[in-house]
N, C-alpha and C positions, 0 to 999 in steps of 0.2 A: 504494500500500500504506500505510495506516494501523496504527499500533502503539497500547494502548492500557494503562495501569496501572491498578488498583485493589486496594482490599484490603477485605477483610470486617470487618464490626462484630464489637468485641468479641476482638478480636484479641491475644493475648499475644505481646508482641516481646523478643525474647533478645539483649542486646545484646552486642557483642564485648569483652572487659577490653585496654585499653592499656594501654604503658608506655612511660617516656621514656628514651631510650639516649642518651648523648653519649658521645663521639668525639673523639678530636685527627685531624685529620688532617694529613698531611704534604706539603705543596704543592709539588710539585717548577715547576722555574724551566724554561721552555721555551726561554732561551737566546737569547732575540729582544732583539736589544738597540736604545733608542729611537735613532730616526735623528736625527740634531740637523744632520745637513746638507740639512735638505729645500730642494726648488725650489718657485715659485711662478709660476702666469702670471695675470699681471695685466692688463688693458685697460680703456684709456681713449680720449676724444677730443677727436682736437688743434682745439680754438678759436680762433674769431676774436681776435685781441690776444695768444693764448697765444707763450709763450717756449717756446724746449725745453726749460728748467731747469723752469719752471712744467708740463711734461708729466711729466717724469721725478721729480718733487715729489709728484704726484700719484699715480701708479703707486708709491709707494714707495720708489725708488733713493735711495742714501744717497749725502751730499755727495761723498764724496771720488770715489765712481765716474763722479757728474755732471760731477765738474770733468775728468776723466782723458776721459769719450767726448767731449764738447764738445771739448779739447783737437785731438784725435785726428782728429775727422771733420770737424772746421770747414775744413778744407784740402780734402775732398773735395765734390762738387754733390748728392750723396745725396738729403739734408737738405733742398735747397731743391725738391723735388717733393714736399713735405709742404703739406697744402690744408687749411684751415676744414677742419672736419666727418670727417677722417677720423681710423677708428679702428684704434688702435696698442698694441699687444701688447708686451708684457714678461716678461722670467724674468726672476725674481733667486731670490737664495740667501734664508735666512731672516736674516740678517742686513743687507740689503739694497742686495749687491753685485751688480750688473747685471751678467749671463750672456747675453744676446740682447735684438735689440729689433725690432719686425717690420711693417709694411704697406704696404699695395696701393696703388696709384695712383691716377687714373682712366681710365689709358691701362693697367688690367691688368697693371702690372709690381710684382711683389713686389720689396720694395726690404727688404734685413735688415741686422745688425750682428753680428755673435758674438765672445764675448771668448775668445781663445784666448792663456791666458798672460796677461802683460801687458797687451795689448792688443787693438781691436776690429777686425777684418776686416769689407768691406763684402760683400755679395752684393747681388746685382741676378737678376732673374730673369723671364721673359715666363710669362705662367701662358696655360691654357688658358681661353675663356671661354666657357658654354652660355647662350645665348638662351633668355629663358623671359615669356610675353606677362603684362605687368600690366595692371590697369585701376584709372582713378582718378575720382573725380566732384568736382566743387568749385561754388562758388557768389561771385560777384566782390561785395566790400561794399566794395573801394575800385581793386584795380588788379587787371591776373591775374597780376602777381609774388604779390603779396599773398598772393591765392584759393589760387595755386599753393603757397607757401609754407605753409598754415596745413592742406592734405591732403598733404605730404611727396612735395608734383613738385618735381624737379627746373627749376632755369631752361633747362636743353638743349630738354626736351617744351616747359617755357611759348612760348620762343620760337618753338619751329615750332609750336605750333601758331595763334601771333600771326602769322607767315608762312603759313599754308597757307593762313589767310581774310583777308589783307591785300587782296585783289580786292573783297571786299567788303564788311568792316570796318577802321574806323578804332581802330585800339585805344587812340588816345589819347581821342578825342572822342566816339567813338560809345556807350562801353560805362558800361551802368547799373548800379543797386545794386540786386539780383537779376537778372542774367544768370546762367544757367548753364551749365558744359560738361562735358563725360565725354569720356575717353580712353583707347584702347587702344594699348600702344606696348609696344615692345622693353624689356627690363632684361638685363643681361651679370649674369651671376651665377658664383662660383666656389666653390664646395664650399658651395654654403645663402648664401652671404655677398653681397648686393648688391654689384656693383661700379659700374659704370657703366649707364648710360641711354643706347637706342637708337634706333632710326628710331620716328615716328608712326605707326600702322599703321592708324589711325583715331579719325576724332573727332566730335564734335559740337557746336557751340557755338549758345546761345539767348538771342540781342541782340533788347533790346526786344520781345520776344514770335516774335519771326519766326527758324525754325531753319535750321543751315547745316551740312550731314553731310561729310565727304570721306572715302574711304580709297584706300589706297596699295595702286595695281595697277603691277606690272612684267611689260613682254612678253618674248615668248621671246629678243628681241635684246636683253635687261636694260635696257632704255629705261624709268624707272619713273615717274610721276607722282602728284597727286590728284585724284581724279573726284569727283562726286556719284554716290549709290548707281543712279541710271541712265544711268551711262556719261556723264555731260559734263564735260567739263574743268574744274577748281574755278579753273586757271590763266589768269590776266587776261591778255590780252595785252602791257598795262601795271600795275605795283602801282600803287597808289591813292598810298603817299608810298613818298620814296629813302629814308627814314630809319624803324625799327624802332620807335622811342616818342623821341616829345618833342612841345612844344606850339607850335603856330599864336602865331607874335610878326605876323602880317600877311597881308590877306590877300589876295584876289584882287578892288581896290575900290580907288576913288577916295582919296588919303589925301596927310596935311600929310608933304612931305618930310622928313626928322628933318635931313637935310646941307641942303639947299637953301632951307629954309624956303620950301616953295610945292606950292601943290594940285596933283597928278598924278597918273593914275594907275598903279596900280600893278599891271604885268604879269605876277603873277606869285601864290604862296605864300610868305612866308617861315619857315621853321620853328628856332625856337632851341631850341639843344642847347650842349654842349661842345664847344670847341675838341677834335679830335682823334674823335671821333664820327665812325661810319663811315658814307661815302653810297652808296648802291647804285643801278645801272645801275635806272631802273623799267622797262627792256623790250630785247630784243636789237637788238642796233642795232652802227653803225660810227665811231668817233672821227673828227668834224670838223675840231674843236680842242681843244687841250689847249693853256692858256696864259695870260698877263695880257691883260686886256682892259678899259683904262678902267676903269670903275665896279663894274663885274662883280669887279675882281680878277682872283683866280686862276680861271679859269674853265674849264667841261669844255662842250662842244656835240655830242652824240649824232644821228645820223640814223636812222632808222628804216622800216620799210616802211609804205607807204599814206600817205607826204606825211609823216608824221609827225617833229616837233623835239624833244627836251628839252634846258635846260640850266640846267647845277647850279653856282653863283657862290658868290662869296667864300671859294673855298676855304682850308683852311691848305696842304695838299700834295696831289698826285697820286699813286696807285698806282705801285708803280715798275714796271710793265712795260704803263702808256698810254701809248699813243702815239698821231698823227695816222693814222687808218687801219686802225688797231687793230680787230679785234670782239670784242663783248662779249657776255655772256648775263643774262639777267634774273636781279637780284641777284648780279650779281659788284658786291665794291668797286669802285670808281673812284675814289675822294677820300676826302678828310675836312673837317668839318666848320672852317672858318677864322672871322676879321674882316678878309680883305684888300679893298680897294677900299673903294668907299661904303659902310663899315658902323660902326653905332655899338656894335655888339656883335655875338659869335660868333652866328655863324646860318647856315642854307642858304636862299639864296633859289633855288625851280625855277621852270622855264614850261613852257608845255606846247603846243608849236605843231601849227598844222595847216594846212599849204599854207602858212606863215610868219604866219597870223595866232594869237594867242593865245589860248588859251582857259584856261579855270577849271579846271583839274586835280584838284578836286574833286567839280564836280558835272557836269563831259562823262560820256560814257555810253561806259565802256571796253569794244571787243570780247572776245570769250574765245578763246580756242585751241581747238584740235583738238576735237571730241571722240570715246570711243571706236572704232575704225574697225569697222564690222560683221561685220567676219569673226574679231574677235575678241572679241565680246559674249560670248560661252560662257564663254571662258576667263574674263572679268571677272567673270562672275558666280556660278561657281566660289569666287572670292574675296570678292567683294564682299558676299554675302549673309548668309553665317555674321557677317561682322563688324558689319554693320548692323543684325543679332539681338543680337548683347551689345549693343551702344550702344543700343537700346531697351532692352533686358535694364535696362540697367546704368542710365540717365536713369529710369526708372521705379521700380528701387530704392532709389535716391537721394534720391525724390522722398517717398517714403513714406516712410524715414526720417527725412527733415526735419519731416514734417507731424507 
């Protein structure tokens, strides 16, 4: 429906006569009177090198109440499950006497203070927490703490997913400037509010040009692993190194003894790290030895199925529950990183035998594990397919937004 005005030519228009009236009028008061006690919630986040004065500084709290909570809860442990990066909630009054003080953990515990009276009372509190799947894409220019760090993953995801392809990347050596990966994985969340970071649930990563998918299938007896999207095991028999990231100080090659001064060679990899640095089992296997041994040090000797040896030297300590006999499962600790024995610095030297002869535990040809068992291909692929559609999905988004 269209409406439509006009007026005719020649038109005599009658205009209406105004007049101006004023008025007092009389403003009645509605009795509302200002609140000068208001509250305020204020948030911020606790930083690397931050103090708690330097948090409560920031949020506004006024000296005298800082020195009164500090006072109060420094006797209690509260306080010391406060992390880098988390964020912390405040009331105060508007003169900026502190009424509560509030946050999460990353183990999901609300941890609060409330001023009742004089003083602060702690709560502590287990919150409920819902699962909700993220996804993330990143691109490595120098490390994947890095890559991970500059798209807001967590180091929890970075690391497993530095472990899901430890069979067949070296993350210290292998990884270029443009590799890239995408991730699908768990996040805890509690009322909208990230809390923590969950299982892997799939990934992908693309070293040197050549790509490597896995995601996370668990069977009906909750046995869970990582496959490739057609069911084969991404799980190496053995990892490729005991240790998560550090660099090759030696390696599996004829070389000048740094103690002996003389050509030998050398049986082995050596890899330096820190003192205290954890060594992991690279395959399931039975404690031989645990113990000093000449040059070795502190040493650990793993037996394994199909002939197979490792052993991880110059420890600083043992696990406290190795023993001679012991088993172990691929990637349980075993040690730490020491300089006992022949060492002129902290380092782990491994070997990696086979029928007692040595081989290059870099470039042998590691077997794989299981893969899917047939009668439950259906079920894997139930799961495995949806998720292998986002990570193309998501790798090709990615990829256009870069370009």
């Amino acid at each position: 429906m269209v409406a439509a005005f006009g007026t005719a030519p020649d038109t005599a228009y009658t205009f209406i006569p105004t007049r101006t009236v004023v008025e007092s009028l009389d403003i009645s008061h509605s009795g509302q009177s200002v609140d000068t006690d208001q509250v305020f919630w204020r948030e911020e986040r606790f930083g690397r090198g931050d103090t708690v004065s330097d948090l409560l500084a920031r949020l506004n709290v006024n000296d005298q109440d800082t020195r009164t909570f500090l006072t109060e809860i420094k006797r209690g442990r509260s306080l010391q499950l406060l992390r880098p990066g988390t964020e912390v909630q405040a009331r105060t009054a508007d003169d900026g006497s502190l009424l509560a003080l509030r946050f999460i953990t990353r183990k999901g515990q609300l941890i609060g203070f409330d001023k009742q009276g004089a003083q602060f009372k702690a709560l502590e509190q287990q919150l409920s927490l819902e699962p909700q799947q993220q996804m993330k894409s990143g691109e490595i220019h120098s490390s994947l703490f890095a890559a991970a760090d500059a798209i807001g993953l967590s180091d929890n995801v970075a690391i497993q997913i530095a472990d899901i392809f430890s069979g067949d990347i070296d993350f210290y050596r292998d990884l270029r400037r443009g590799d890239k990966f995408t991730v699908i994985y768990e996040m805890f969340v509690h009322e909208g509010r990230a809390i923590k970071s969950g299982r892997v649930l799939a990934t992908e990563f693309v070293n040197q040009g050549k790509s490597y998918r896995a995601v996370w299938f668990e069977d009906a007896e909750g046995k869970g692993g990582y496959y490739t999207p057609d069911g084969k095991n991404l799980r190496k028999a053995f990892l490729r190194s005991p240790l998560a990231f550090s660099r090759i100080s030696s390696g599996f090659a004829m070389r000048f003894h740094p103690i002996l001064k003389q050509w030998r060679a050398h049986k082995g990899v050596d890899y330096a790290a820190p003192i205290g640095t954890q060594v992991k089992a690279t395959a399931d296997g039975t404690v031989e030895f645990a113990g000093t041994q000449g040059g070795y040090g502190k040493v650990i000797m793993l037996k394994h199925q199909n002939h197979f040896h490792t052993r991880y030297a110059h420890l600083s300590r043992f696990a406290s529950d190795l023993r001679k006999g012991a088993r172990v499962h691929q990637g349980d600790v075993i040690g730490y990183v020491g300089q006992t024995g022949w060492a002129t610095g902290p380092h782990l030297h491994y070997e990696f035998r086979v029928n007692d002869d040595v081989r290059n535990p870099l470039t042998i040809a590691l077997p794989a594990a299981l893969p899917i068992p047939a009668a439950q291909m259906a079920a894997f692929d139930r799961v495995s397919a949806p998720l292998a559609a986002e990570l193309t999905l998501l790798r090709n988004t990615s990829l256009a937004l870069l370009e």
